[in-house]
C-alpha positions, 0 to 999 in steps of 0.5 A: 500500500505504501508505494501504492500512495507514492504512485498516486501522489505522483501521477496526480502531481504530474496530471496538474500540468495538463491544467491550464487554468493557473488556479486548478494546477495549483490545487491540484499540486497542492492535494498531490503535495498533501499525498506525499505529505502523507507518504512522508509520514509513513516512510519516516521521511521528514524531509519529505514531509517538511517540503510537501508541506511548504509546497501545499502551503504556498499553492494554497496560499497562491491559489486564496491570494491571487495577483490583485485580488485579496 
């Protein structure tokens, strides 16, 4: 199960590209980087789960926080 999980965050985090609205790509990478917060979790990984989060928070933080628009 657990590699499992690393594959989905991995396709999801790969399918946000063929988004081309800005604000679906970011959600879409931030639920990626959330599975790999997950991931991290599991394996032991702080590392990984200290950089997913950093990556969920700034595409949330982007997403609620547009250019120009608060």
């Amino acid at each position: 199960m657990l590699d499992w999980l690393g594959w989905v965050a991995t396709a999801v985090f790969a399918s946000s590209y063929f988004f081309k609205q800005q604000v679906a790509l970011r959600r879409i990478q931030a639920g990626a980087a959330l599975l790999w917060v997950a991931y991290g979790a599991m394996i032991h990984a702080p590392p990984v789960v200290v950089a997913n989060l950093v990556v969920a928070s700034m595409a949330i933080w982007s997403t609620v926080f547009r250019r120009g628009e608060v």
